[in-house]
N, C-alpha and C positions, 0 to 999 in steps of 0.2 A: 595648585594650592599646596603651600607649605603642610607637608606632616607634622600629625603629635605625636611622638615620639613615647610618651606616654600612656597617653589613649589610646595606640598599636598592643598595650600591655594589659591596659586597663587600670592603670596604678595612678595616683593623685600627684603632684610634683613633687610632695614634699614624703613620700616612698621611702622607706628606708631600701639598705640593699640589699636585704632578706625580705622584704616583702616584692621588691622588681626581683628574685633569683626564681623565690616561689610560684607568682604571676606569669612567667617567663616559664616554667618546668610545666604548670599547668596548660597553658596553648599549646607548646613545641609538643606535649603529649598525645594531646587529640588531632595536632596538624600536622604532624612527622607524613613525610612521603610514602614512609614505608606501609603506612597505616592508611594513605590515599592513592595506590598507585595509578599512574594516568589520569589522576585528576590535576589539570595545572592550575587551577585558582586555588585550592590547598596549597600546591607546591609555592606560589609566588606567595601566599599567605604567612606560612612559614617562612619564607626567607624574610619578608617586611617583620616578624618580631623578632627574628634572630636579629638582625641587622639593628634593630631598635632597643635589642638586652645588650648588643654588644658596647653600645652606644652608654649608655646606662647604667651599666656596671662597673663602666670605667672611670672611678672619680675624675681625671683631671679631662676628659672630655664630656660628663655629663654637666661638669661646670660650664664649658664653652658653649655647650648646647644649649643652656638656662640664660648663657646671657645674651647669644646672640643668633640664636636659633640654627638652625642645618650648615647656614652659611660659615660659620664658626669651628667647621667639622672638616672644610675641602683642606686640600692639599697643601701646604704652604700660607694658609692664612696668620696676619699677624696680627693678634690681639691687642699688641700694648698699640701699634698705630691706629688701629680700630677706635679706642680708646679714646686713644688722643686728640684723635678729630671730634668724637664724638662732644668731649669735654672743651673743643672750641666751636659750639654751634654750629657745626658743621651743617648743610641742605643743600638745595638745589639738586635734585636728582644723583646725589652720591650714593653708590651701591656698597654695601661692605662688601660685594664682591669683587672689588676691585681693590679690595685691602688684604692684598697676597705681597710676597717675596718676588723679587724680580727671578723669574729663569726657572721659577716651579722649586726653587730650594727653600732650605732650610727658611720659618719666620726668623725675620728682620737680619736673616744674611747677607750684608751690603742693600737695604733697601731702607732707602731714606725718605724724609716726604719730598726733597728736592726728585727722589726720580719719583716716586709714587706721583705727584701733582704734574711732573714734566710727561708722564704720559697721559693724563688725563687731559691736562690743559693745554693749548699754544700759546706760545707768546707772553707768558703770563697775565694773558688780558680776561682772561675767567671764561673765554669759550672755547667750550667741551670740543675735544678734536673726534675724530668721526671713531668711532671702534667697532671692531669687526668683532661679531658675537663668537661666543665660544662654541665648539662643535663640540653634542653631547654623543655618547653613543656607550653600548654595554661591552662588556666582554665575560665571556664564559669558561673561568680555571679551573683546573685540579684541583681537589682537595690538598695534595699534597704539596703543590705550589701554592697556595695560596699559607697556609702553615709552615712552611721549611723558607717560602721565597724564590724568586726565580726570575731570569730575564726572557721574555719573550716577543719576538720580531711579529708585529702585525702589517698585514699586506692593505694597502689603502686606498682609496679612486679607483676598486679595477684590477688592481696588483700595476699602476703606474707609479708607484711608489709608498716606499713602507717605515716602519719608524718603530725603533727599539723602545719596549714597554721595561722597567723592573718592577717586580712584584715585591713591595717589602716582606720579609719577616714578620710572620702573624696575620696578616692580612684578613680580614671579615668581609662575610657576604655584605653588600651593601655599601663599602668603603669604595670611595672617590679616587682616581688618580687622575691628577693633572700633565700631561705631556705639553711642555711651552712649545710653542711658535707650530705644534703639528695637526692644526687643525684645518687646513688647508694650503692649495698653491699660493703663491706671493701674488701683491699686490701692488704696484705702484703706490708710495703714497701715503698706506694706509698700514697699523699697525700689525703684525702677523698676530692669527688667533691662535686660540690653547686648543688640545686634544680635549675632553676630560670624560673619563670614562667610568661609570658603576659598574664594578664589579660584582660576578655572580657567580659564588662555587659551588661544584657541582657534588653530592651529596659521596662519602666515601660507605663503600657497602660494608665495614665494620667498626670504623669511631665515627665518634658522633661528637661534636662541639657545642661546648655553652660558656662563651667567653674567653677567655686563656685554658679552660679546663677538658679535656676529652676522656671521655670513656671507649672502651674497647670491650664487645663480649668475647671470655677467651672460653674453648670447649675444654674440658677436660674429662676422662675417663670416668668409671665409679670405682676404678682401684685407683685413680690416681685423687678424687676424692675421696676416698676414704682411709690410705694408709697415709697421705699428702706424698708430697714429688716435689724437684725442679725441674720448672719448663720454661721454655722461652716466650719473649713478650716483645713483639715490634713497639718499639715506637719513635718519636721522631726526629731522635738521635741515634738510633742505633737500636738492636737488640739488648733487650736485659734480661737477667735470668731472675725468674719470680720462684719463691718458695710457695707453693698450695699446703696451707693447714691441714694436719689431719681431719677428715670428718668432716671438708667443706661442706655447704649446701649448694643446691643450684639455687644463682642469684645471688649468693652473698660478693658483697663490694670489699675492695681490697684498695688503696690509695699510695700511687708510687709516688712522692713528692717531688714537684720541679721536674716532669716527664712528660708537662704536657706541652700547651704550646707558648712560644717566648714573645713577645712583641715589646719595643723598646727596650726596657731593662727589667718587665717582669715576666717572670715565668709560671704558667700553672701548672695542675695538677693531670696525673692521666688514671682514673677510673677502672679497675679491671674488674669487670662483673665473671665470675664462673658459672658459666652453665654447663652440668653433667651429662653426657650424654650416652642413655641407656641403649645399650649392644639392639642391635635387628637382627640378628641372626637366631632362627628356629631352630632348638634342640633341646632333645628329652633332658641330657646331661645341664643345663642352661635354665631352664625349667624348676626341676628340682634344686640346685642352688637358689634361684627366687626364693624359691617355694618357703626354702628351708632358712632361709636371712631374713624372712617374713616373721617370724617369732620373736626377733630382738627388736619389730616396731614398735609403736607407740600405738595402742587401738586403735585411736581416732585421732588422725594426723590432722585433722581440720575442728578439732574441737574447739580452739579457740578463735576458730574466723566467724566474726558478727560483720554487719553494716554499722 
C-alpha cells in the first residue's frame, strides 16, 4: 500500500513549510536512534519521516508528490510525458511507472513516446509485450556518501556478477535509485529489468540532517567559552575555522551559511551547537577557582524556567 507522505508527519496537504519543518523536528526528536538505541522499529520509524521531510521540504518534488504520488519521485521519471498521456485518456493498465527516460537518465533525454509506446507495445497493434518486473532491493550507505556522493561496486547472484552503483550528491534516506538493464541475467526475447534500489544511511555519530541542512555538536573548553577562540569545524567540504563568541553558552547555535549539504543546485545550512565541557579532574587548586567564579553567577540560574 502506497505511503502518506504526510500522515508519516502528521501535517494536512495543504502544510505550509514551517509547519512540515516543525512536525518533522518534533518526531526526529522523540525517534532519534540515539534516544532508542537497539530499538529498530524507532530506528526504521525515523528514517520513514526523515525520508518523508526530505520529500516535503522540497518544493519542486513535494509538487511531483501531490500530483502523482511516490511514482513521481523514482529515478528518471518524466512528468511532461506523464502528462501528456494522461491528457490523451490514456488506460488500459498503463503504469506511470513505466513513464521513465530510457537508460535510467536524465527525464525526457532522448525519450520519446515513439520509444516509450515501442517498448510497451509490439507491432503497434495495442498488445502489451510481456515485461520483466523490476528487482527491488535496499542498500545501506555512509552518511558521508550519501552527502559528498560516491560510486559504489555492488556484488549480485552470489558475487556471479556485480554492477557500478553512483550515489548522487545529497542523496536522503529513503531516495530511489534506478540501475537500467541490472536487475537480472538476460533473457531471450524479453526486455531486460531495472535494478532499483532504496537507499538507507546510516546514522553519522556527530551531524545530524534535516533536509539540505546539518547540525554538528562542537565541544569546546570553559576558557575557550569564555574568553571566545578560533577552532576548527569539519564539514563537507572541507575544514573551516569558526570564531566562538566570548561568553558562549552550552547549546547556543551558530549558523555557517552554504556549509551544509548541496543536492542539485541548492546548498544548506550547517548548525554548529557548542557544548562546554567542564574539566573532570579533582583538585583543591581547581576547586577553589569554581568555588571563587561562583560569585559573578546569577542566584538562580533557572529562575526563569516554567512549563
Amino acid at each position: 500500500m502506497a505511503r502518506d507522505l504526510y500522515a508519516e508527519l502528521g501535517v494536512g496537504k495543504t502544510a505550509t513549510p514551517d509547519e512540515i519543518k516543525k512536525a518533522y523536528r518534533t518526531r526526529a526528536a522523540k525517534l532519534h536512534p540515539d534516544k532508542h538505541p537497539g530499538d529498530a522499529k524507532a530506528e526504521e520509524r525515523f528514517k520513514q519521516i526523515t525520508a518523508a521531510y526530505n520529500v516535503l521540504s522540497d518544493e519542486k518534488r513535494r509538487k511531483l508528490y501531490d500530483e502523482f504520488g511516490e511514482v513521481g519521485l523514482r529515478d528518471g521519471f518524466n512528468p511532461d510525458m506523464a502528462r501528456a498521456y494522461s491528457r490523451g485518456g490514456g488506460s488500459g493498465g498503463f503504469d506511470f511507472g513505466d513513464v521513465f527516460s530510457r537508460g535510467g537518465g536524465p527525464a525526457g533525454a532522448g525519450a520519446g513516446f515513439g520509444d516509450l509506446f515501442g517498448d510497451l507495445f509490439s507491432g503497434g497493434r495495442g498488445r502489451a509485450r510481456s515485461r520483466r518486473a523490476d528487482v527491488q532491493s535496499e542498500i545501506r550507505i555512509e552518511f558521508t556518501s550519501a552527502v559528498n556522493g560516491a560510486e559504489l561496486e555492488l556484488s549480485l547472484d552470489g558475487g556471479s556478477r556485480s554492477v557500478k552503483v553512483r550515489i548522487p550528491k545529497g542523496t536522503a534516506d529513503g531516495d530511489r535509485l534506478r540501475v537500467a538493464g541490472a536487475g537480472g541475467p538476460d533473457v531471450p526475447g524479453r526486455p531486460q529489468s531495472d535494478l532499483v534500489l532504496t537507499v538507507r544511511v546510516k546514522p553519522h555519530p556527530f551531524f545530524t540532517r534535516e533536509g539540505l541542512d546539518l547540525t554538528v555538536d562542537l565541544p569546546i573548553t570553559l576558557k575557550e567559552a569564555y574568553f571566545g577562540a578560533k577552532v576548527e569545524v569539519p564539514t563537507p567540504s572541507g575544514n573551516v575555522t569558526l570564531k566562538v563568541p566570548p561568553h558562549t553558552q552550552s547549546g547556543q547555535l551558530l549558523r555557517l551559511r552554504e556549509k551544509g549539504v548541496t543536492r542539485a543546485t541548492e546548498t544548506g545550512d550547517l548548525y554548529v551547537r557548542f557544548l562546554v565541557r567542564v574539566p573532570k579532574a579533582d583538585s583543591p587548586e581547581l576547586d577553589k577557582l569554581i568555588e571563587d567564579a561562583s560569585q559573578f553567577e546569577k542566584n538562580d540560574v533557572r529562575a526563569d524556567l516554567k512549563y
